[in-house]
C-alpha positions in Angstrom: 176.3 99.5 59.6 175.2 100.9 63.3 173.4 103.9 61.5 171.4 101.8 59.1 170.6 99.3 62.1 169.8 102.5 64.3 167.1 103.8 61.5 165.4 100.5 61.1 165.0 100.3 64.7 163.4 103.6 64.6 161.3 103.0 61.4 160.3 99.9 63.4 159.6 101.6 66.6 157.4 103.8 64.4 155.2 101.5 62.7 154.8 99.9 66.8 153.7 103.2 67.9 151.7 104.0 64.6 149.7 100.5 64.7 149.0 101.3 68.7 148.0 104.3 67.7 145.4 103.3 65.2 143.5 101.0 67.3 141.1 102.1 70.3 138.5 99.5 72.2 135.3 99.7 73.1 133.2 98.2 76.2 129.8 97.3 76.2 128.6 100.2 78.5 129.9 102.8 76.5 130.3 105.3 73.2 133.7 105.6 71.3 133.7 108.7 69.5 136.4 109.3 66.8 137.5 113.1 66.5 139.3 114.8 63.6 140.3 118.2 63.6 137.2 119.0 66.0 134.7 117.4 64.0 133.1 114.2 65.3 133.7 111.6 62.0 132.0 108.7 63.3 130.2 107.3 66.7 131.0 103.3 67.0 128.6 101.5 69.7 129.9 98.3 68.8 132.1 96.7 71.8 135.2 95.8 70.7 138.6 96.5 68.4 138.7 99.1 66.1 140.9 101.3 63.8 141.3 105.0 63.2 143.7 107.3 61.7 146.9 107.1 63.9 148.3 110.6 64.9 145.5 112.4 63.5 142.6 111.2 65.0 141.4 110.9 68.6 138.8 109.1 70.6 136.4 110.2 73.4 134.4 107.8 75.6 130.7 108.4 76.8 128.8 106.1 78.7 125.9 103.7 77.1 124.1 102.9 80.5 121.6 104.5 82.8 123.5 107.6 84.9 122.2 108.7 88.1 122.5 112.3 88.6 121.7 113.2 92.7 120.8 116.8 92.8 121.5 118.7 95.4 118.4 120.0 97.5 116.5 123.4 96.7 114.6 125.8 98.1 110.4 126.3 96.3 107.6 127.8 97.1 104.3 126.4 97.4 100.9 128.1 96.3 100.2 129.2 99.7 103.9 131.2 100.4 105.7 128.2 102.4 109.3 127.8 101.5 110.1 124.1 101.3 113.7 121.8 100.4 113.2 119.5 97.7 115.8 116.7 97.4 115.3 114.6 94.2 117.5 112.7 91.8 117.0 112.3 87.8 118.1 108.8 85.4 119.3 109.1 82.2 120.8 108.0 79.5 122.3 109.0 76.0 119.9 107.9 73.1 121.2 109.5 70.5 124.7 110.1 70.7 125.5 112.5 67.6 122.9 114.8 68.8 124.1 114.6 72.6 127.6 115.3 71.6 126.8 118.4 69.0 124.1 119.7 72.0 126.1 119.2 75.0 129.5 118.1 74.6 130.2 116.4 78.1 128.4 114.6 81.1 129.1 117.7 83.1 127.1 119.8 80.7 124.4 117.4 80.8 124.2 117.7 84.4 124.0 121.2 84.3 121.1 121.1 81.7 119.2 118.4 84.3 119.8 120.4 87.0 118.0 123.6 85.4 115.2 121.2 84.2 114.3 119.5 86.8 114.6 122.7 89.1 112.4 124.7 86.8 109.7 121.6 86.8 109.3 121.5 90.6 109.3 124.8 91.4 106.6 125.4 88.4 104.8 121.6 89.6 104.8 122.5 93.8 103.9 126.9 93.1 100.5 125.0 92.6 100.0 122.7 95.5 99.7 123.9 99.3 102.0 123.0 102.1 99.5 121.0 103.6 98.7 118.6 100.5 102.9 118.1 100.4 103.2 116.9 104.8 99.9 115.6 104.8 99.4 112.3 103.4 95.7 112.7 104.0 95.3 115.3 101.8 94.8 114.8 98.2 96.1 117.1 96.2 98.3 115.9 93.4 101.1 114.8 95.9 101.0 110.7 94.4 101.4 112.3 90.5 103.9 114.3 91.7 107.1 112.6 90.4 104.9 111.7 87.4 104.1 115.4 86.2 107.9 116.7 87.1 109.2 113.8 85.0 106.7 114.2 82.4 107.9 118.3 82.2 111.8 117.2 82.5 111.8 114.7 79.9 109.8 117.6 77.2 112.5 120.1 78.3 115.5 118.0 77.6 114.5 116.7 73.7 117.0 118.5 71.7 119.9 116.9 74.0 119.8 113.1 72.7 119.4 111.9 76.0 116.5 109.6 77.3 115.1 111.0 80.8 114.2 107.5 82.1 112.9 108.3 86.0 112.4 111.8 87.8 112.1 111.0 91.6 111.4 113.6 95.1 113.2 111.7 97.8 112.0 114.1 100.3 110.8 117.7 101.2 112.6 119.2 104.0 111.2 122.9 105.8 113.0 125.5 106.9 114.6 125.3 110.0 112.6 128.3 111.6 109.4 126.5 110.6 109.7 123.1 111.5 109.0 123.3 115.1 105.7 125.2 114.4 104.9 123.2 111.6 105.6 119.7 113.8 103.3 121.3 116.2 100.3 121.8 113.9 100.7 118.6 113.4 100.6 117.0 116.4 97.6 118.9 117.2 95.9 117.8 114.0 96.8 114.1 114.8 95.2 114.6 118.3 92.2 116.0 116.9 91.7 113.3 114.9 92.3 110.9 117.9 90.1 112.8 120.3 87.1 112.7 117.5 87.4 108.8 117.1 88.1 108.2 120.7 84.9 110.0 120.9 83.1 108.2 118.1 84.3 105.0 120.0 83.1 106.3 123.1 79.5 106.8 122.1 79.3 104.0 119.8 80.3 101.9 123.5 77.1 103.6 125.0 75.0 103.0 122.6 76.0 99.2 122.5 75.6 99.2 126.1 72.2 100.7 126.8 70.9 98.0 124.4 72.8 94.9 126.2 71.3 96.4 129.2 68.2 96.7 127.9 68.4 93.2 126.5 69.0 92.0 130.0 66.2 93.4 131.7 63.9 92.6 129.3 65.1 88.9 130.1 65.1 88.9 133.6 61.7 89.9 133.5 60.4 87.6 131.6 62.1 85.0 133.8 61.0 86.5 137.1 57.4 87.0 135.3 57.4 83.2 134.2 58.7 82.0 137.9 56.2 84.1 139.4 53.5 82.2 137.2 55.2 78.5 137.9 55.1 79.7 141.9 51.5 80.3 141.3 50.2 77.2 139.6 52.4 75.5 141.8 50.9 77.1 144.8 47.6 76.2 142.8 48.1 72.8 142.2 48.9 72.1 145.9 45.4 73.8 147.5 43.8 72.0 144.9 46.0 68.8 146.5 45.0 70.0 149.6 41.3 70.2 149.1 41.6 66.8 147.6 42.8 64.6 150.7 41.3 66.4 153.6 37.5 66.6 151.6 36.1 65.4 155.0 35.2 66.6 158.5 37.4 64.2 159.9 40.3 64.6 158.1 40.3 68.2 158.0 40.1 68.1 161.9 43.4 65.7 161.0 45.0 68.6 159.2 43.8 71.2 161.5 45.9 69.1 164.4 48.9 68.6 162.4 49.1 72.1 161.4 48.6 73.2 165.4 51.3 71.0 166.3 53.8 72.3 163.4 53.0 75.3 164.9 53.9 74.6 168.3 56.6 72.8 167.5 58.2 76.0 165.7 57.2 78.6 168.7 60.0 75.7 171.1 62.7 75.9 169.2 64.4 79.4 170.9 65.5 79.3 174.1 62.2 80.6 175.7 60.1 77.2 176.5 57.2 79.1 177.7 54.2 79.5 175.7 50.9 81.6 176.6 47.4 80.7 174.8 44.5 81.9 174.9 41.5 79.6 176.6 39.8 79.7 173.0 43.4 78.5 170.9 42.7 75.3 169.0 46.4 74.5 170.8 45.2 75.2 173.8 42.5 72.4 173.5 44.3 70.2 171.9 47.4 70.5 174.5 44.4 70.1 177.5 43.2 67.0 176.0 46.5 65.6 175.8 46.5 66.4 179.8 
């Protein structure tokens, strides 16, 4: 009795393990592929539960979503013989999963395949391009089509791999250590080039703007002292021709003549000397006598 309820435990225990055995799960983000004997029998994208073949098949998981791979930074040469560091990272994907599994095998292998391609693509991409167009963003010389091109060259290299080369990106170039101070220094002095020549520019542009203000200005003062001198003149005008007006007679220009003696007179008193010597013939002379 003990035996026969010992085996049906174990016949249960079995069937448990067999059942567990036969089901696998898959997530959204991922490949299940099932394995017999080495041979890949079928690739399920679906997310959820399925069956296999307990105890003789096996499953292996892949991922269905965009991978970054971060490569680590190497050493080109540009067209004019200037070693440079080139950091840069590659996304991916698996597109066709058969193909990526009877091509590569693994993400590690994938990797390695990126790696090569992406290497090979810069250091093809940046032999053609001079230092100068790479650190100087002035320069024109392919740098913005850069990424472009190297994705362009990584994504034709890696065709027979089912995978989907999605973005191919230069984070940054790095120089040598023995050529970044001299290199820094070039460019300094290029940036104070360029200062000096529009401080320059400015310069003579201020001149320029300067002389005509100037100019400007003088041309309007003298008009203005040209049109006071004229208004001083007709005023000057106006008042002999007043002048000539009121004292038209004999008598009253012998009026003026006095008034005009004693305003004199009047203006030769007003410093402390209170001494005044005429002559016997001075119209003030007379005209102080007949006062006497």
């Amino acid at each position: 009795m003990k035996k026969s309820i010992i085996i049906s435990l174990v016949i249960v225990l079995f069937v448990v393990i067999a059942l567990v055995s036969a089901c696998y799960t898959v997530e959204e983000n991922e490949y299940a592929y099932v394995v017999r004997f080495s041979k890949v029998e079928q690739v399920e994208e679906k997310a959820g539960l399925h069956f296999k073949i307990p105890f003789v098949d096996s499953v292996q998981y892949f991922p269905k979503n965009i991978q970054l791979y971060d490569l680590a930074p190497s050493d080109v040469l540009t067209s004019d013989s200037k070693a440079m560091s080139v950091d840069s990272y590659v996304l991916w994907k698996i597109s066709d999963p058969m193909k990526f599994y009877k091509s590569l095998g693994s993400i590690s292998e994938a990797q390695v395949r990126l790696d090569a391609a992406t290497y090979n693509a810069l250091k093809n991409i940046i032999s053609t391009m001079s230092q100068d167009s790479i650190i100087t963003p002035s320069v024109d010389d392919g740098r913005n089509d850069l990424n472009v091109t190297v994705c362009d060259q990584v994504k034709s290299a890696t065709t027979d791999y089912g995978i989907e080369i999605t973005d191919v990106k230069i984070k940054r170039f790095d120089l040598p250590e023995e050529n970044e101070t001299a290199v820094y220094q070039r460019m300094i002095s290029d940036r104070n080039q360029i200062a000096e020549k529009y401080r320059a520019e400015g310069e003579s542009e201020a001149t320029i703007m300067k002389n005509e203000v100037d100019k400007q200005v003088n041309i309007i003062i003298s008009d203005a002292n040209a049109q006071a001198e004229e208004t001083v003149a007709q005023g000057e005008s106006e008042y002999m021709k007043l002048l000539a007006d009121t004292f038209n007679t004999a008598e009253k220009e012998e009026f003026y003549i006095f008034m005009r003696s004693l305003e004199t007179l009047k203006t030769s008193l007003t410093g402390e000397q209170k001494t005044v010597i005429l002559g016997s013939d001075s119209e003030l002379a007379k005209i102080l006598q007949g006062i006497k």
